[in-house]
mmJSON file of the N, C-alpha and C atoms, coordinates in Angstrom:
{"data_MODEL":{"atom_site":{
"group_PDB":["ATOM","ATOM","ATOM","ATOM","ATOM","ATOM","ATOM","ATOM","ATOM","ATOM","ATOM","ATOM","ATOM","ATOM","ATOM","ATOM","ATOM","ATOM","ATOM","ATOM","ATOM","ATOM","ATOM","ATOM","ATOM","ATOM","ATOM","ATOM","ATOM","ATOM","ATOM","ATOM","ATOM","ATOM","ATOM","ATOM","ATOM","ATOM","ATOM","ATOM","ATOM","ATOM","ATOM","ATOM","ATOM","ATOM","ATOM","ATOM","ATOM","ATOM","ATOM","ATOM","ATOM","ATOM","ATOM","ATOM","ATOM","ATOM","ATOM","ATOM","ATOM","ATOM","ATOM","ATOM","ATOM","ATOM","ATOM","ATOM","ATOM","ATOM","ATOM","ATOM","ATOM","ATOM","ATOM","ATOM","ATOM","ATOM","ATOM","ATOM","ATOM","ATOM","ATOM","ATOM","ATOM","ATOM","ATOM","ATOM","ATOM","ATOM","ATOM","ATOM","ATOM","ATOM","ATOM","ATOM","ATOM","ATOM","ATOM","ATOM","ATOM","ATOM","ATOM","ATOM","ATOM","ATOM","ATOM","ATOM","ATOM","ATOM","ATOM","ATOM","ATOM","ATOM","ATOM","ATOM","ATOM","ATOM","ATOM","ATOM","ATOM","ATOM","ATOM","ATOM","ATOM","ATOM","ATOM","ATOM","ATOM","ATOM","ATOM","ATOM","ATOM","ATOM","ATOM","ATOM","ATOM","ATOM","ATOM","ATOM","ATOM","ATOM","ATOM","ATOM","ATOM","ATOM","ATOM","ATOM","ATOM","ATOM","ATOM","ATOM","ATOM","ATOM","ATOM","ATOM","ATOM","ATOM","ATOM","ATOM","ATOM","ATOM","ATOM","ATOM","ATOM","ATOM","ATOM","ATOM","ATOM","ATOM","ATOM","ATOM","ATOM","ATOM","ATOM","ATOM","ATOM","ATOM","ATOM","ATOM","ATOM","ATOM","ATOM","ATOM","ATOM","ATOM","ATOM","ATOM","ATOM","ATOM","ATOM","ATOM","ATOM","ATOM","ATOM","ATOM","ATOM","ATOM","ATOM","ATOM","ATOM","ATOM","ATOM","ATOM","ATOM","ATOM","ATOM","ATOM","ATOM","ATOM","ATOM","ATOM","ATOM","ATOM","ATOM","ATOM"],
"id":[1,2,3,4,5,6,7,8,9,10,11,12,13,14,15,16,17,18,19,20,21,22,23,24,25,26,27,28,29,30,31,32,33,34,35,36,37,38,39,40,41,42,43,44,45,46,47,48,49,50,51,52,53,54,55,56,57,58,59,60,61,62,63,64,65,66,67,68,69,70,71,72,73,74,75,76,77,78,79,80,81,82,83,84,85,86,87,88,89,90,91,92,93,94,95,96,97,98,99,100,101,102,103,104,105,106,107,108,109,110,111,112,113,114,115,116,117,118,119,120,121,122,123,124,125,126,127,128,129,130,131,132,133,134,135,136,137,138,139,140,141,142,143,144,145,146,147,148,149,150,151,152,153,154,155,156,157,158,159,160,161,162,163,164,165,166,167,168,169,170,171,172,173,174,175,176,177,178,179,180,181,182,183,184,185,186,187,188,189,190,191,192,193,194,195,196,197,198,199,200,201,202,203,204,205,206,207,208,209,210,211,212,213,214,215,216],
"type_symbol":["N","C","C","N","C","C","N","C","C","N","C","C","N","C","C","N","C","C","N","C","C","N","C","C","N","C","C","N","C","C","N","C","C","N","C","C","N","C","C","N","C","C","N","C","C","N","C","C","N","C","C","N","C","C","N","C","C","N","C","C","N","C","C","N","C","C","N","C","C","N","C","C","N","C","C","N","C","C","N","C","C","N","C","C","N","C","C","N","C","C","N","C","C","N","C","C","N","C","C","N","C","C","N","C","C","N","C","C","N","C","C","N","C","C","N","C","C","N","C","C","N","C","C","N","C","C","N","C","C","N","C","C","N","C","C","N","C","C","N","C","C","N","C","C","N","C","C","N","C","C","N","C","C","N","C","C","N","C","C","N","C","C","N","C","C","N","C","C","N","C","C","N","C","C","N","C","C","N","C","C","N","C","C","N","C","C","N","C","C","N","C","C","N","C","C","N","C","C","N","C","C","N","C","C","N","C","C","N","C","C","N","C","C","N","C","C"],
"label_atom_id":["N","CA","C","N","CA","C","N","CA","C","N","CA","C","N","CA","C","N","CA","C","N","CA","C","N","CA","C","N","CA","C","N","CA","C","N","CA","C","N","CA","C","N","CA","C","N","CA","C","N","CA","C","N","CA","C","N","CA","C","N","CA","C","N","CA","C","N","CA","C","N","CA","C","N","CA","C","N","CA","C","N","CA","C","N","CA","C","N","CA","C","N","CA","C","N","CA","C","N","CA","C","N","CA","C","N","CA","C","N","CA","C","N","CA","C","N","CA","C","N","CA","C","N","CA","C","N","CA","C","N","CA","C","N","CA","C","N","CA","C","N","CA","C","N","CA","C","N","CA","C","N","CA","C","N","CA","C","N","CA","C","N","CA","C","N","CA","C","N","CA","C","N","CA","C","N","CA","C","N","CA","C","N","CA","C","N","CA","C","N","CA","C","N","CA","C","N","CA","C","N","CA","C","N","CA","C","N","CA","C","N","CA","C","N","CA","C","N","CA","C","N","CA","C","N","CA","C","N","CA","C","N","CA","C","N","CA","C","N","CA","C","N","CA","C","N","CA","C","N","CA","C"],
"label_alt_id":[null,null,null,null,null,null,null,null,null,null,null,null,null,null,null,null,null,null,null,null,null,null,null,null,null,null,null,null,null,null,null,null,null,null,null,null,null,null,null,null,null,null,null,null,null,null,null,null,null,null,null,null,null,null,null,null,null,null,null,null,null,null,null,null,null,null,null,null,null,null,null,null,null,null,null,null,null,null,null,null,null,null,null,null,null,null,null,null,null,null,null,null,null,null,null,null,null,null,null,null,null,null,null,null,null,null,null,null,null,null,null,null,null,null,null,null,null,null,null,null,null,null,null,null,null,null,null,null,null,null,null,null,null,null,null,null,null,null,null,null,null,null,null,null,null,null,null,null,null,null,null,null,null,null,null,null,null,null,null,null,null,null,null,null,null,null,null,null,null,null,null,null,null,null,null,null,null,null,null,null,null,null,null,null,null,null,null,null,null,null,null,null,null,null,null,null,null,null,null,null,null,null,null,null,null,null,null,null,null,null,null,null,null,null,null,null],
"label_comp_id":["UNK","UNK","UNK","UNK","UNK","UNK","UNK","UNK","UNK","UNK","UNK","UNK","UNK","UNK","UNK","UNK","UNK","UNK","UNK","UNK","UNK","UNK","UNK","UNK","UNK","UNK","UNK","UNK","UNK","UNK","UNK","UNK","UNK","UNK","UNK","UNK","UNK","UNK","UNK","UNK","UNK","UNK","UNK","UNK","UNK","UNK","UNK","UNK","UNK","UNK","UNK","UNK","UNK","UNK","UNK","UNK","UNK","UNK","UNK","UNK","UNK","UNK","UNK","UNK","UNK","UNK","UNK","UNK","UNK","UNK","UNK","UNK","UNK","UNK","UNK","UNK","UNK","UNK","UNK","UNK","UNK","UNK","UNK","UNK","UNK","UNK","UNK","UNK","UNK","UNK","UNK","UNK","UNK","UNK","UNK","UNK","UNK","UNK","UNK","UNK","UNK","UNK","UNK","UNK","UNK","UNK","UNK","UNK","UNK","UNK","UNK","UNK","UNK","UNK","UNK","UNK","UNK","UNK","UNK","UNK","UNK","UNK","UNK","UNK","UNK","UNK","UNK","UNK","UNK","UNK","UNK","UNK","UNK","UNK","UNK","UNK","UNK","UNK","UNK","UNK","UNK","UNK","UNK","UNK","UNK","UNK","UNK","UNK","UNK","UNK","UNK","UNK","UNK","UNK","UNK","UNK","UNK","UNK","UNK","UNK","UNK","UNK","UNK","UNK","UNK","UNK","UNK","UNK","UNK","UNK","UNK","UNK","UNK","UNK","UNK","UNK","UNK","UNK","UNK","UNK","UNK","UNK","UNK","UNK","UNK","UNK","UNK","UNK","UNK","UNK","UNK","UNK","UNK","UNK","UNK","UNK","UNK","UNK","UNK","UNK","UNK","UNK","UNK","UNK","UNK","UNK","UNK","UNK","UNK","UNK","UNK","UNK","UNK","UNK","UNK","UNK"],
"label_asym_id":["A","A","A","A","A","A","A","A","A","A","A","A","A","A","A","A","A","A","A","A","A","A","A","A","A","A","A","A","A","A","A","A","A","A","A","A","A","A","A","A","A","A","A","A","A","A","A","A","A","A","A","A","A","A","A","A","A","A","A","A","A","A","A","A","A","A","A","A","A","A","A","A","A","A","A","A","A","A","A","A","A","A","A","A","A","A","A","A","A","A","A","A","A","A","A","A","A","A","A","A","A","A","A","A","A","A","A","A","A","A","A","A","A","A","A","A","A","A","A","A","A","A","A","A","A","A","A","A","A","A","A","A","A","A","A","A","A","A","A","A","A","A","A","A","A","A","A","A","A","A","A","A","A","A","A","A","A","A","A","A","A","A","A","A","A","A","A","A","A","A","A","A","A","A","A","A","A","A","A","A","A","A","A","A","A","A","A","A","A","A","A","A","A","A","A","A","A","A","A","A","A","A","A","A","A","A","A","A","A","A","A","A","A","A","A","A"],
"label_entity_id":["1","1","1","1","1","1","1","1","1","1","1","1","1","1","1","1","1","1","1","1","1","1","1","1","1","1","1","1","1","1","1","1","1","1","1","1","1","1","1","1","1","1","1","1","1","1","1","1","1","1","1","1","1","1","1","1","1","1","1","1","1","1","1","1","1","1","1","1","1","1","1","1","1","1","1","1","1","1","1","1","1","1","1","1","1","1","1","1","1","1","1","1","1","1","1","1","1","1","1","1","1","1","1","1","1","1","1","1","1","1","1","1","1","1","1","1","1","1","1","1","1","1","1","1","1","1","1","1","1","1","1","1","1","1","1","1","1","1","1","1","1","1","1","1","1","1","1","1","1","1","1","1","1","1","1","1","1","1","1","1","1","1","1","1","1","1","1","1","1","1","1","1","1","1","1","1","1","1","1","1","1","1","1","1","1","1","1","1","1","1","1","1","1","1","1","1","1","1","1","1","1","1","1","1","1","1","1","1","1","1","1","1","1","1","1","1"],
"label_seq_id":[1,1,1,2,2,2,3,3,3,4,4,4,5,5,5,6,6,6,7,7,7,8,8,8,9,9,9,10,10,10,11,11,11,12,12,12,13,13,13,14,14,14,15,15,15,16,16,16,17,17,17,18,18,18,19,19,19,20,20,20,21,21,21,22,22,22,23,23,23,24,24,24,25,25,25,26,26,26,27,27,27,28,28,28,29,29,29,30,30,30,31,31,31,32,32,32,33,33,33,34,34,34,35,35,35,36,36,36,37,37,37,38,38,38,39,39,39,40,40,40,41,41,41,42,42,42,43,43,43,44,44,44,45,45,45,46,46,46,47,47,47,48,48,48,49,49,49,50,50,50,51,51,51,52,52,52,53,53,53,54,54,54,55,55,55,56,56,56,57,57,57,58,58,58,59,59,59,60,60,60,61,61,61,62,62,62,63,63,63,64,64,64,65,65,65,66,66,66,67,67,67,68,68,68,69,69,69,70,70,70,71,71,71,72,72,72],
"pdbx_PDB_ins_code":[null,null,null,null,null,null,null,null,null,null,null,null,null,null,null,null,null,null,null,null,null,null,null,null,null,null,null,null,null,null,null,null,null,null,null,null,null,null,null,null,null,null,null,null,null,null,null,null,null,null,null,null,null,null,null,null,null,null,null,null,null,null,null,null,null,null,null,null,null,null,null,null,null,null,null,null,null,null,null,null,null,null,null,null,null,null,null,null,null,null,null,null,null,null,null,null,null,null,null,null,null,null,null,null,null,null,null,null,null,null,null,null,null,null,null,null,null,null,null,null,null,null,null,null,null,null,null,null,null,null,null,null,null,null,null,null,null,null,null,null,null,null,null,null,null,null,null,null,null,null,null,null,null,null,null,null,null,null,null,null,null,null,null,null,null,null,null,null,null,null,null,null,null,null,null,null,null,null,null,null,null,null,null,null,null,null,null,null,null,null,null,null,null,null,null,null,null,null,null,null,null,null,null,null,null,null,null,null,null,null,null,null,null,null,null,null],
"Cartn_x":[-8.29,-7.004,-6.51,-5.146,-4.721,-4.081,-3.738,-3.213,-2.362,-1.474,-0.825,0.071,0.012,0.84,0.639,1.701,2.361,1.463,0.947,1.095,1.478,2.736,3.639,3.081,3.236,2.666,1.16,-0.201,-1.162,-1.129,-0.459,-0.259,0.363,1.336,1.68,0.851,-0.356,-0.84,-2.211,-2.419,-3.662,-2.997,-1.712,-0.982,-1.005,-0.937,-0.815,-1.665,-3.273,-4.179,-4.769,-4.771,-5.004,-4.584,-3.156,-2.026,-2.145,-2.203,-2.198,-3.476,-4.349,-5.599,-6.973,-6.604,-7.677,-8.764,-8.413,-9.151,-9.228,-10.675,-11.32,-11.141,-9.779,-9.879,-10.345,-10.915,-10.503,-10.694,-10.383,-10.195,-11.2,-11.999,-12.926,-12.341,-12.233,-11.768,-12.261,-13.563,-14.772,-14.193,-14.203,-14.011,-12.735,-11.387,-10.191,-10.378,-10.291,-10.101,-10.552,-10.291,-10.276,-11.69,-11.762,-13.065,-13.133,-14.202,-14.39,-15.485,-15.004,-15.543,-16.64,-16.823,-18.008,-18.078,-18.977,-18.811,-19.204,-19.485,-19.029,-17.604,-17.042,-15.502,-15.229,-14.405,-14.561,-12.854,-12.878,-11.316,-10.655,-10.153,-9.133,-8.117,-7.768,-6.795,-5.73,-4.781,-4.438,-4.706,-4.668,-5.385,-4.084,-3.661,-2.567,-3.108,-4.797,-5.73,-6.823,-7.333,-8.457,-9.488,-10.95,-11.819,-12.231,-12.002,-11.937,-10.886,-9.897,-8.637,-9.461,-9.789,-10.015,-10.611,-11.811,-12.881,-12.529,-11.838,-11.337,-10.516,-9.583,-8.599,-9.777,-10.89,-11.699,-12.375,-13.053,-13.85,-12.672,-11.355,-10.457,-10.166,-9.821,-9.505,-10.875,-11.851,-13.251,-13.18,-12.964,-13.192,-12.102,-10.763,-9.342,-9.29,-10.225,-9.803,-10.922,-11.796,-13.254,-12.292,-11.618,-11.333,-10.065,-9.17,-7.462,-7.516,-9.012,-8.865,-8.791,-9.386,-9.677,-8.167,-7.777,-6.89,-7.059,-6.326,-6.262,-6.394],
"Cartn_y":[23.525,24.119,24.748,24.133,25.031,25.999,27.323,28.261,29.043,29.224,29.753,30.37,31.88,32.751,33.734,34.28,35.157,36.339,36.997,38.406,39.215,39.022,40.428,40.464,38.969,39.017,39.943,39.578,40.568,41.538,41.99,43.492,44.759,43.367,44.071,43.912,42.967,43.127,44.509,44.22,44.97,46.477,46.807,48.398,48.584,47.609,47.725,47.646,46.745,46.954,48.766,49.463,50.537,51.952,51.603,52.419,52.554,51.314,51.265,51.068,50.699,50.149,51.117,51.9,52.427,52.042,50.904,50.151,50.613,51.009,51.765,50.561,50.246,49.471,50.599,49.793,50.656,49.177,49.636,48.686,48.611,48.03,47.735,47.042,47.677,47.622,46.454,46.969,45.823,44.523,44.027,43.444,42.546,43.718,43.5,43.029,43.697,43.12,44.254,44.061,45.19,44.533,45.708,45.64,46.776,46.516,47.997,48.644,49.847,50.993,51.093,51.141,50.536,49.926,48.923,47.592,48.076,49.083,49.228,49.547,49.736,49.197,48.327,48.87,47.925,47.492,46.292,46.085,45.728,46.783,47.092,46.628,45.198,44.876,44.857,44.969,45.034,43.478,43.461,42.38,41.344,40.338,39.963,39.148,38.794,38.338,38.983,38.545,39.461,38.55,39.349,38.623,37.283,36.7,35.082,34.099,34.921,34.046,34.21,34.55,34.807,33.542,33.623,32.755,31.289,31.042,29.699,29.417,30.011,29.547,29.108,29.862,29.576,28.275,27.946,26.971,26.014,26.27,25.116,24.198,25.202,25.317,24.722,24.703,23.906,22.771,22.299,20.316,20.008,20.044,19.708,18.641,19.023,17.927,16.613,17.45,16.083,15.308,15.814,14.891,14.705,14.716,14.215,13.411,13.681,12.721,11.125,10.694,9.28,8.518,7.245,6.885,5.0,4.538,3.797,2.265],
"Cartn_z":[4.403,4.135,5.44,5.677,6.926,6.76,7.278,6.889,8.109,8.01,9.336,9.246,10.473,10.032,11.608,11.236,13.009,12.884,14.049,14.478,13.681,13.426,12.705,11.351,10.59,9.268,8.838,10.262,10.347,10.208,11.459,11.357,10.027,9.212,8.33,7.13,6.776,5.704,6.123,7.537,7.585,7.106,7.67,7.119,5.853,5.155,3.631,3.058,3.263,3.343,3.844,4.483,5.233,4.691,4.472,3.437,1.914,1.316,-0.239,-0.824,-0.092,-0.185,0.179,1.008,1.717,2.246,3.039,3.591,5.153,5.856,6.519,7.783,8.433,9.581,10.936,11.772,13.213,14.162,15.318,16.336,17.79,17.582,18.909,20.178,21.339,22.437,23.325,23.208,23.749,23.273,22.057,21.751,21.085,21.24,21.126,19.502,18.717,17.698,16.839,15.941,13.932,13.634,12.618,12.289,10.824,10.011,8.818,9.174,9.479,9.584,9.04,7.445,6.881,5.694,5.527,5.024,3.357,3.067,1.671,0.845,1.605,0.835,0.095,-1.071,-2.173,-2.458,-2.215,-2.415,-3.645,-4.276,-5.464,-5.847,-6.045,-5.904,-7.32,-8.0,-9.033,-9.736,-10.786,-11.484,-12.592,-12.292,-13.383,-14.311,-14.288,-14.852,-15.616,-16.869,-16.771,-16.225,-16.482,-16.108,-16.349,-17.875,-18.188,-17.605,-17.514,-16.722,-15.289,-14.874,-13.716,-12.985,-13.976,-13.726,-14.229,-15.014,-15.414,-14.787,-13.695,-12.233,-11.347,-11.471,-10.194,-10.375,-11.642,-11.802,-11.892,-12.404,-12.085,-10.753,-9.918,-8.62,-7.909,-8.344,-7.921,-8.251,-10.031,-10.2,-10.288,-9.98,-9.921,-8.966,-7.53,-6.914,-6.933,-7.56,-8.125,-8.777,-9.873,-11.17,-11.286,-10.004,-9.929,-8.391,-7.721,-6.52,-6.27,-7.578,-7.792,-7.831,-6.884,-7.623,-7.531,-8.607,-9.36,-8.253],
"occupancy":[1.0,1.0,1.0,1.0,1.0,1.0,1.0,1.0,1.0,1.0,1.0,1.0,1.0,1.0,1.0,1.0,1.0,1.0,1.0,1.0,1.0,1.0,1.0,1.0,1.0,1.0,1.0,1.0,1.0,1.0,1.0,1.0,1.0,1.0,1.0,1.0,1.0,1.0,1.0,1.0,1.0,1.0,1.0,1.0,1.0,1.0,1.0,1.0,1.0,1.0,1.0,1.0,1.0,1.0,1.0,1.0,1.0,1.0,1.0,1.0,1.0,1.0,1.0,1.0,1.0,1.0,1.0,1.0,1.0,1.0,1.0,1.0,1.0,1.0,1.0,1.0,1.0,1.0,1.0,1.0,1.0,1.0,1.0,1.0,1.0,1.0,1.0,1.0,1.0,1.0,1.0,1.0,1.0,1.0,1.0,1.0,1.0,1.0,1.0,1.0,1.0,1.0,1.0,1.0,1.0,1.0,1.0,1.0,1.0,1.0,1.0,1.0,1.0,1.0,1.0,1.0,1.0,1.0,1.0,1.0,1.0,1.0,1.0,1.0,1.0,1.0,1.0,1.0,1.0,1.0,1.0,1.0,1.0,1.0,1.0,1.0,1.0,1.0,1.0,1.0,1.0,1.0,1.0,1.0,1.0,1.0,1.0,1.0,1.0,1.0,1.0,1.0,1.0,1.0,1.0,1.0,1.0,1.0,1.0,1.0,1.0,1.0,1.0,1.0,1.0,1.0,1.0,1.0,1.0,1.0,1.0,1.0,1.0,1.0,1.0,1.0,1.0,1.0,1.0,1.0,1.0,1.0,1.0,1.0,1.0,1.0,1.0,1.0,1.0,1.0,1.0,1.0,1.0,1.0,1.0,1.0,1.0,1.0,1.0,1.0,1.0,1.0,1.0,1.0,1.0,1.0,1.0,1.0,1.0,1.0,1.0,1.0,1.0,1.0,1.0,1.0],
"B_iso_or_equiv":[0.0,0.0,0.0,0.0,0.0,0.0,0.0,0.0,0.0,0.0,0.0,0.0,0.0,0.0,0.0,0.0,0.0,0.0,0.0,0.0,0.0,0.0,0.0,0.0,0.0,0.0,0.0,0.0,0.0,0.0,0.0,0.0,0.0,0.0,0.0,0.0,0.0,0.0,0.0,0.0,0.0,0.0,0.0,0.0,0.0,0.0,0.0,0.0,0.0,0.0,0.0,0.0,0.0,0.0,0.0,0.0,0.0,0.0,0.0,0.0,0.0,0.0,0.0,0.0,0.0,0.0,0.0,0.0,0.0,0.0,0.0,0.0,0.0,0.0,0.0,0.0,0.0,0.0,0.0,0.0,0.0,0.0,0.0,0.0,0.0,0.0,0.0,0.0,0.0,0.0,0.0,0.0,0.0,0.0,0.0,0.0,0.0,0.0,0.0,0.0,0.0,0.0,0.0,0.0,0.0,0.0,0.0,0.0,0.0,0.0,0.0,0.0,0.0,0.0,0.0,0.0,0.0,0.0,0.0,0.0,0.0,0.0,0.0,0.0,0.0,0.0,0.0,0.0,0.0,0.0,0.0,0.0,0.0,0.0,0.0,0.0,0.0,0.0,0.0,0.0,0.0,0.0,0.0,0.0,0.0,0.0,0.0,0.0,0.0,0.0,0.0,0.0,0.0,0.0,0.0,0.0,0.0,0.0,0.0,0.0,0.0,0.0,0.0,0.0,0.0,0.0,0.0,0.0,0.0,0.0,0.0,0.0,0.0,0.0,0.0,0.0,0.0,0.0,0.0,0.0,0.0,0.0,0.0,0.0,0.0,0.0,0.0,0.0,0.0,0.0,0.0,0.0,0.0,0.0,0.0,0.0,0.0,0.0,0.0,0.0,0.0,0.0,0.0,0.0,0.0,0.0,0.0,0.0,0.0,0.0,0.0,0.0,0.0,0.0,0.0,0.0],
"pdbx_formal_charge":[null,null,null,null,null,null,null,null,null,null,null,null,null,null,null,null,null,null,null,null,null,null,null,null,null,null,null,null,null,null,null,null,null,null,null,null,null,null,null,null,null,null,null,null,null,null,null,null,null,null,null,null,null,null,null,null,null,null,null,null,null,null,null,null,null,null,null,null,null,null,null,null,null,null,null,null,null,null,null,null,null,null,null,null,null,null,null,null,null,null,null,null,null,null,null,null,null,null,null,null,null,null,null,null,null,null,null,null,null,null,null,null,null,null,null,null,null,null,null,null,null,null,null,null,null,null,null,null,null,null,null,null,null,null,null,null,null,null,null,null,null,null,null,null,null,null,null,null,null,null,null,null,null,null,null,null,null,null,null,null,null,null,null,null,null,null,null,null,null,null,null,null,null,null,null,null,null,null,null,null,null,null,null,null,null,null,null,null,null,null,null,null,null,null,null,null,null,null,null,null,null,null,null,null,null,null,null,null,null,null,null,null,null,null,null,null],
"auth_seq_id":[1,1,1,2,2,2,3,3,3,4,4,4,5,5,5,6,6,6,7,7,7,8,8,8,9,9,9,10,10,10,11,11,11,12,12,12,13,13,13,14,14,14,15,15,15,16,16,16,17,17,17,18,18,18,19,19,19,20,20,20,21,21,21,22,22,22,23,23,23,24,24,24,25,25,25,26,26,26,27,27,27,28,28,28,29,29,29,30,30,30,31,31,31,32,32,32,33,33,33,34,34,34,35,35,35,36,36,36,37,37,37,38,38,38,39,39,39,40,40,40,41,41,41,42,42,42,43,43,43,44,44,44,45,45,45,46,46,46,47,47,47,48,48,48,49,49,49,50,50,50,51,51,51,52,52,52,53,53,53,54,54,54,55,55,55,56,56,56,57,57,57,58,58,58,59,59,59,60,60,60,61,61,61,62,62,62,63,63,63,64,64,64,65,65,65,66,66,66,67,67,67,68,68,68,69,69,69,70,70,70,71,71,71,72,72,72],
"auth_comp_id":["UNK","UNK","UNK","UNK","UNK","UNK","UNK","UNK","UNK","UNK","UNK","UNK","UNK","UNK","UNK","UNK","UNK","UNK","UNK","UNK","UNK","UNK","UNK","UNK","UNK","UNK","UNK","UNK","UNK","UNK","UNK","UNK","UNK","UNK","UNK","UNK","UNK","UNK","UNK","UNK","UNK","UNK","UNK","UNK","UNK","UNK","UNK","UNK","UNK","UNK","UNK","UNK","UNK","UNK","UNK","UNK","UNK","UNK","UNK","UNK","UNK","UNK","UNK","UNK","UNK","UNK","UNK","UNK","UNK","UNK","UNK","UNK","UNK","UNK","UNK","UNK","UNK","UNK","UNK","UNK","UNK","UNK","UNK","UNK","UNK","UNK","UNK","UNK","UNK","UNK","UNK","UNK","UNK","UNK","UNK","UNK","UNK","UNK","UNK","UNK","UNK","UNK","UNK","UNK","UNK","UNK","UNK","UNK","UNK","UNK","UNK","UNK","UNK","UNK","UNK","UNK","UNK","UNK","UNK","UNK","UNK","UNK","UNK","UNK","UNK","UNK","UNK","UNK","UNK","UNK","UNK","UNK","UNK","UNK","UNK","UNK","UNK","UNK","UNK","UNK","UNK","UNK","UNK","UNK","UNK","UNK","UNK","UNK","UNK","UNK","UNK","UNK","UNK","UNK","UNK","UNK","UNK","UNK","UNK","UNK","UNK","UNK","UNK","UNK","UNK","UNK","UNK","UNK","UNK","UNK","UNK","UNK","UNK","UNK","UNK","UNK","UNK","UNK","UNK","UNK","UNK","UNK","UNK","UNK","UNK","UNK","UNK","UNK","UNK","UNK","UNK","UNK","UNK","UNK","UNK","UNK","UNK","UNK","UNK","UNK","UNK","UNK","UNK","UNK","UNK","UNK","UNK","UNK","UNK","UNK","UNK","UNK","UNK","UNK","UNK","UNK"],
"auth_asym_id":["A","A","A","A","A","A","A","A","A","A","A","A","A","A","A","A","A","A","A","A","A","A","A","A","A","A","A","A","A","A","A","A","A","A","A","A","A","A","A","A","A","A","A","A","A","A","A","A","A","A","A","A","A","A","A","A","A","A","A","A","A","A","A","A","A","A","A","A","A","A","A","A","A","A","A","A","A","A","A","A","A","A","A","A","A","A","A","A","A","A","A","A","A","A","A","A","A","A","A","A","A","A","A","A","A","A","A","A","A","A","A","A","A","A","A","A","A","A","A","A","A","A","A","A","A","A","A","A","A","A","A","A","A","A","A","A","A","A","A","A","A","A","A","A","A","A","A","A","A","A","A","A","A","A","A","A","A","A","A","A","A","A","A","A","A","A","A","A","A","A","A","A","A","A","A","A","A","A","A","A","A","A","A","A","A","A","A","A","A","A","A","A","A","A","A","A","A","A","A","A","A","A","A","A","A","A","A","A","A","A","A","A","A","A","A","A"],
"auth_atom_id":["N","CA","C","N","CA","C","N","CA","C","N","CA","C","N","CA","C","N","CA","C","N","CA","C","N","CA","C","N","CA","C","N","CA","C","N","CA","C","N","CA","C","N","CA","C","N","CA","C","N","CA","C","N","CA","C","N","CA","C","N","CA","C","N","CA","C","N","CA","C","N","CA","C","N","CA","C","N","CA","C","N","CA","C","N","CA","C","N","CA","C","N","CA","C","N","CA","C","N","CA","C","N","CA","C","N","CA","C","N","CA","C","N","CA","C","N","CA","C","N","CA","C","N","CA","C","N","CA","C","N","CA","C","N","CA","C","N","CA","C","N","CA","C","N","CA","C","N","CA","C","N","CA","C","N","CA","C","N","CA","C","N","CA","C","N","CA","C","N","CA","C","N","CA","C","N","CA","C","N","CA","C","N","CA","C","N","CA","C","N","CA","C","N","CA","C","N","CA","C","N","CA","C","N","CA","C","N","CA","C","N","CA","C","N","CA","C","N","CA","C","N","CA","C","N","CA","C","N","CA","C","N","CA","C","N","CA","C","N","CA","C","N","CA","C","N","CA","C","N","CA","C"],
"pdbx_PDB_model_num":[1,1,1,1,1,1,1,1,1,1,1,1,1,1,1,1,1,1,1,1,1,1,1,1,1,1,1,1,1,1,1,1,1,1,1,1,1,1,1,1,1,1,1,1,1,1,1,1,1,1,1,1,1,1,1,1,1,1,1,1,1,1,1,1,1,1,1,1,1,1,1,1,1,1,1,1,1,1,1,1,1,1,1,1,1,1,1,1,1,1,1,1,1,1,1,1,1,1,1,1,1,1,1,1,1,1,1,1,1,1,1,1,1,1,1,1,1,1,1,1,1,1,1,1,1,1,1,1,1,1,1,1,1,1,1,1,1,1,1,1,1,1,1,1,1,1,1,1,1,1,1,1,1,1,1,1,1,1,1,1,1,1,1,1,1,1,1,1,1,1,1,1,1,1,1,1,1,1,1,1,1,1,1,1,1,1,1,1,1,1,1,1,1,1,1,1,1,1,1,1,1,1,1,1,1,1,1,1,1,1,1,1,1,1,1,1]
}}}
């Protein structure tokens, strides 16, 4: 899957991430780049699923392309 997206878009999910989220970024110099502070952070995200929907998108999203790749 390719996925592609600007700078700005980053910067603004990591704020919202950081802001709404409380997600523990900081930024290593050495290494130019973000990082979590510490790796038990648990990310909270609001849910428009419950847990069975959840899991039946996922296992979907797994044999969908087994069993719609074949063609005729």
């Amino acid at each position: 899957m390719e996925i592609d997206c600007g700078k700005k878009t980053i910067l603004r999910d990591m704020k919202v991430l950081e802001h709404e989220f409380g997600c523990p970024l900081a930024f290593d110099r050495a290494r130019n780049g973000y990082y979590l502070k510490h790796h038990g952070w648990d990310f909270i995200a609001p849910a428009l699923l419950d847990e069975n929907e959840m899991l039946a998108a996922v296992i979907g999203a797994r044999i969908s392309p087994k069993r719609f790749s074949h063609r005729p």
